[in-house]
C-alpha positions in Angstrom: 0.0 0.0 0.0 1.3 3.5 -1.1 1.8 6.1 2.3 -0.5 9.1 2.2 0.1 12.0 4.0 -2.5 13.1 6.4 -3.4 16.5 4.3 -4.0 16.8 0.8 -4.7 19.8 -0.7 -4.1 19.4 -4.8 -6.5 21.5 -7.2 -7.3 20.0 -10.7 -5.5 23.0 -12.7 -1.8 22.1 -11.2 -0.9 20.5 -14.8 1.8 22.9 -15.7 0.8 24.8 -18.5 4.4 25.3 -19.3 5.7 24.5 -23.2 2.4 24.9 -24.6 1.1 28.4 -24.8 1.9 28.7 -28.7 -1.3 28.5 -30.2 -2.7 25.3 -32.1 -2.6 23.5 -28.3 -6.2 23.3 -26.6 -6.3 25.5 -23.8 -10.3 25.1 -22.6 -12.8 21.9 -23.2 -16.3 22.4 -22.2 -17.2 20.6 -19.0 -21.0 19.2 -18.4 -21.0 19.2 -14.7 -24.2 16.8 -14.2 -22.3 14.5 -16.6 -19.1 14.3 -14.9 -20.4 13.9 -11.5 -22.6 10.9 -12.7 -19.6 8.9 -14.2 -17.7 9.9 -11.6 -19.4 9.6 -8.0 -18.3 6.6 -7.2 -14.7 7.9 -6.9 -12.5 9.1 -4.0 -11.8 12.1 -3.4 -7.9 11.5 -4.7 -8.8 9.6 -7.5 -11.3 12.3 -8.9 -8.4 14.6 -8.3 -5.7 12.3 -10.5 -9.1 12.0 -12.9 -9.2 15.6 -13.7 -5.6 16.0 -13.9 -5.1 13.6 -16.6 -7.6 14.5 -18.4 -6.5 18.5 -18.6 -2.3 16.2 -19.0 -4.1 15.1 -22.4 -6.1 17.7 -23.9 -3.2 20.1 -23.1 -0.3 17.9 -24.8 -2.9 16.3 -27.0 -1.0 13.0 -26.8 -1.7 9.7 -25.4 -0.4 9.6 -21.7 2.9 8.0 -21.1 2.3 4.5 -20.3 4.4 4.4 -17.3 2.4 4.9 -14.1 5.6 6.3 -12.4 6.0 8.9 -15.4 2.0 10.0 -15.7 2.1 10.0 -11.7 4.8 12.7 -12.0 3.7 14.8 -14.9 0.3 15.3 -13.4 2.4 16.2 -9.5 0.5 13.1 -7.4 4.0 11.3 -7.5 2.4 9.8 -3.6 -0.5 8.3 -5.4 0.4 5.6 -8.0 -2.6 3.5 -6.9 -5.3 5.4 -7.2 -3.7 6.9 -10.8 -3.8 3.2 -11.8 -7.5 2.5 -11.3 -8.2 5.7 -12.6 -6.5 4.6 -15.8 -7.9 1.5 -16.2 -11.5 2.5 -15.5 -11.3 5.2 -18.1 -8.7 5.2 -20.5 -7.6 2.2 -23.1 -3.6 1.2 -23.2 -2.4 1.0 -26.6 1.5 1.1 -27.8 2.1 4.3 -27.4 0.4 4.9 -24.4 -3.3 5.7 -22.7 -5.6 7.4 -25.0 -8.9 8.6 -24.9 -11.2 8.4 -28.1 -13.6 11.1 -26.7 -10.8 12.7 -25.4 -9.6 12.5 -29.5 -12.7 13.5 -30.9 -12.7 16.5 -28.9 -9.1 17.8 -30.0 -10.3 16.8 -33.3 -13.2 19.4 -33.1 -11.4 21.9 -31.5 -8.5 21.7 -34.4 -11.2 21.8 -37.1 -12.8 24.8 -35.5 -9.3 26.7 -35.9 -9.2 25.8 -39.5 -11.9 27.1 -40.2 -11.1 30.1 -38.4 -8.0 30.6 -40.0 -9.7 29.8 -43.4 -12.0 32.7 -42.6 -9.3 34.9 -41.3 -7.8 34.8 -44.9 -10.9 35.0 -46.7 -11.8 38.1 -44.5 -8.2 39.9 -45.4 -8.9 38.9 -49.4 -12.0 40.2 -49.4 -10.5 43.7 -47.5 -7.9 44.0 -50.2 -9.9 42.5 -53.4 -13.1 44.4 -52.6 -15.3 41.9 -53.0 -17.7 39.7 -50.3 -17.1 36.0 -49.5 -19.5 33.2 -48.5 -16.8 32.2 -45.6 -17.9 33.8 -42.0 -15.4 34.2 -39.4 -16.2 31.6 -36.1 -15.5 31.6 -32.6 -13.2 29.2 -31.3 -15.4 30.0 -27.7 -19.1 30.2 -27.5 -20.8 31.2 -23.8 -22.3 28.8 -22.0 -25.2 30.2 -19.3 -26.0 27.4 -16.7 -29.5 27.0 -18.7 -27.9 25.9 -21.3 -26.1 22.5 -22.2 -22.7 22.6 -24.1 -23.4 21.1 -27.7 -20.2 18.5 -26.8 -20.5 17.0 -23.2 -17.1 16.5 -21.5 -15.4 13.3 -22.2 -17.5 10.8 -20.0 -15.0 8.2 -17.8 -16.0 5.6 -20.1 -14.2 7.0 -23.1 -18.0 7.6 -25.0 -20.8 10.0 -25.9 -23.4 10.1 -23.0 -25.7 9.0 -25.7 -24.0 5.8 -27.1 -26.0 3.1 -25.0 -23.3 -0.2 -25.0 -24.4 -3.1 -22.5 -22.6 -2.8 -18.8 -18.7 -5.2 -18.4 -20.7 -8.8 -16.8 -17.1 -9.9 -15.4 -18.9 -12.8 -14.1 -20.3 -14.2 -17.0 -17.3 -13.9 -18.9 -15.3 -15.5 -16.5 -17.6 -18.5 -16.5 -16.9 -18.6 -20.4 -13.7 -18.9 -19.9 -13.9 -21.6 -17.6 -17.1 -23.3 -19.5 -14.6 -23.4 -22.8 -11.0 -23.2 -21.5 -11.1 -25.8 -18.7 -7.3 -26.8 -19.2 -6.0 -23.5 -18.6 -5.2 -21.7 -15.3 -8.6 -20.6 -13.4 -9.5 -17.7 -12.0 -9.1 -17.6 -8.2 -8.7 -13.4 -7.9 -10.3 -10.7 -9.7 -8.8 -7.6 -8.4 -8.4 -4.2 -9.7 -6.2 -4.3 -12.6 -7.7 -8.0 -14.4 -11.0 -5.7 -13.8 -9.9 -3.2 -15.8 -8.3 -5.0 -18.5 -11.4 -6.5 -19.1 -13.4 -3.7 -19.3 -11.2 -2.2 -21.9 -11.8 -5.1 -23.9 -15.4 -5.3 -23.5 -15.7 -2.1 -24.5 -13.5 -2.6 -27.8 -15.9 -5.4 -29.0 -19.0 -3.8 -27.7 -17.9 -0.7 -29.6 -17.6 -2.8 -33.2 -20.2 -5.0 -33.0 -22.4 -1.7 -32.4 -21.2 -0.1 -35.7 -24.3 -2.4 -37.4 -26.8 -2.3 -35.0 -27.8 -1.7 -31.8 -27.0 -4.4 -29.3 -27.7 -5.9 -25.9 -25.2 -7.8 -23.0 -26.2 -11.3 -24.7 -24.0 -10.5 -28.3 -20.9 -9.5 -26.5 -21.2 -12.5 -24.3 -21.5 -14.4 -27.9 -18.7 -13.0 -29.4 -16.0 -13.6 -25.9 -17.8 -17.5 -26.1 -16.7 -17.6 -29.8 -13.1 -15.9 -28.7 -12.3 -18.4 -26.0 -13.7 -21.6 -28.6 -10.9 -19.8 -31.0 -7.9 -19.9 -28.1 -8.9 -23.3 -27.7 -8.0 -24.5 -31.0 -4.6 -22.9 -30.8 -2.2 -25.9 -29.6 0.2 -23.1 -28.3 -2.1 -21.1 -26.2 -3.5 -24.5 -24.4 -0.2 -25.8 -23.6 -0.2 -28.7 -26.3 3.3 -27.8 -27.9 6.5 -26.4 -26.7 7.7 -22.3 -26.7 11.1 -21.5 -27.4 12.7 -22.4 -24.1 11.2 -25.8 -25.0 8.8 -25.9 -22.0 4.9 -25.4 -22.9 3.3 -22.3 -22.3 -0.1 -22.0 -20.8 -2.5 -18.9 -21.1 -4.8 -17.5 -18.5 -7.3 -14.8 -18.2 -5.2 -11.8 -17.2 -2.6 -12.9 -20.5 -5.2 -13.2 -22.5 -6.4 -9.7 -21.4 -3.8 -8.0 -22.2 -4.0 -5.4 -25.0 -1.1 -6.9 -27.6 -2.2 -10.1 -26.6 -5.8 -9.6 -27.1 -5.1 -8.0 -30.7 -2.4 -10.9 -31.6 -5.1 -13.8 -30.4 -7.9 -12.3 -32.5 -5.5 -12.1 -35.8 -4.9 -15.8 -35.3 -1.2 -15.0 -34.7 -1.1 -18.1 -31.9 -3.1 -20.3 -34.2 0.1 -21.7 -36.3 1.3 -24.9 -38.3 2.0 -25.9 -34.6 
């Protein structure tokens, strides 16, 4: 367990702003408050702290966060509170290879970079039409509009999950998908503890396949548990995964849930990489 000290007092805006005043770098996002504080209630006090700061780390850099706790810890100041950094992490960001992203998150810069475009584009149209004499079609935007409290932002605030408030995909059953991997991979290692980090790897990977089989239609919690029984059937035909033929140190390897999990793995099982002449 990581030592706290007995006072705390970090504010969400400690992110150093420092290296990226030039312009082209977002320096607002519009924040829905009713929406944050329903994804995020359930968090402590520290972890909606570490949640804030990474979220202003990756909308200021516009980058995926370093995929090194130690590193993110330290760039967002709460160097004392690996922990609760990691379950904020898992809960609502997705590790890739080049670190934690955000798709919201990614939409939103998107926007925001769009939105200078076009500004720029009617910047120029604006100074041609001063020196030609002529009008243009092109009005100039803001990059800013006011927001009363009557009024909703037209973008909510990346929610934790890494979604749109109003893309509806059916809730992680970790249960149920771990009794499909026991139902269909019987030889392998079984799960005796589901703690915080198998959690979260599993709820990034629900919400990968939840998120493609939605791209047809709309679905429900019974289609994504179909697809992980189908994914499990697949490991077991792979001779490698199940322990059937030797690795390169000549002993045989054996999967398990957490492996199996894991983001490269995940991605290497479903392209059939394990599922060789062997």
């Amino acid at each position: 367990m990581i030592p706290r000290p007995k006072r705390v007092t970090p504010s969400p805006a400690a992110v150093s702003l420092k290296g990226f005043e030039k312009a082209g770098y977002m320096h607002y996002y519009q924040f829905n408050i009713g929406d944050y504080v329903s994804h995020t209630r359930h968090l402590s006090p520290i972890e909606d702290i570490a949640y804030r700061r990474l979220l202003d780390a990756y909308y200021l850099t516009e980058r995926p966060l370093n995929s090194s706790l130690t590193s993110v810890a330290r760039q967002i100041g709460m160097r004392e509170y690996e922990a609760e950094i990691n379950l904020v992490l898992q809960e609502f960001f997705i590790l890739v290879d080049n670190g934690w992203t955000s798709s919201r998150a990614d939409k939103e810069i998107a926007h925001y970079k769009s939105k200078i475009e076009q500004a720029s584009r009617a910047g120029k149209a604006s100074a041609e039409r001063r020196i030609n004499g002529r009008s243009t079609g092109v009005q100039p935007t803001n990059n800013q509009e006011p927001i009363t409290i009557n009024q909703e932002p037209k973008i909510p605030i990346c929610p934790p999950d890494g979604e749109p408030a109003d893309k509806k995909l059916p809730s992680c059953q970790h249960d149920a998908v771990i009794a499909l991997y026991h139902k269909h991979l019987a030889t392998l290692r079984r799960v005796e503890v589901w703690n915080d980090v198998r959690k979260g790897y599993l709820r990034q990977r629900w919400r990968e396949v939840a998120e493609e089989l939605s791209k047809d239609k709309e679905i429900e919690v019974a289609d994504v548990l179909t697809w992980f029984a189908d994914f499990f059937e697949h490991i077991a035909s792979s001779k490698f995964l199940t322990g059937k033929t030797s690795g390169k140190d000549a002993r045989p390897f054996t999967a398990d849930l957490e492996w199996i999990l894991k983001p490269s793995n995940f991605a290497k099982i479903v392209e059939g990489k394990y599922h060789g002449p062997n």
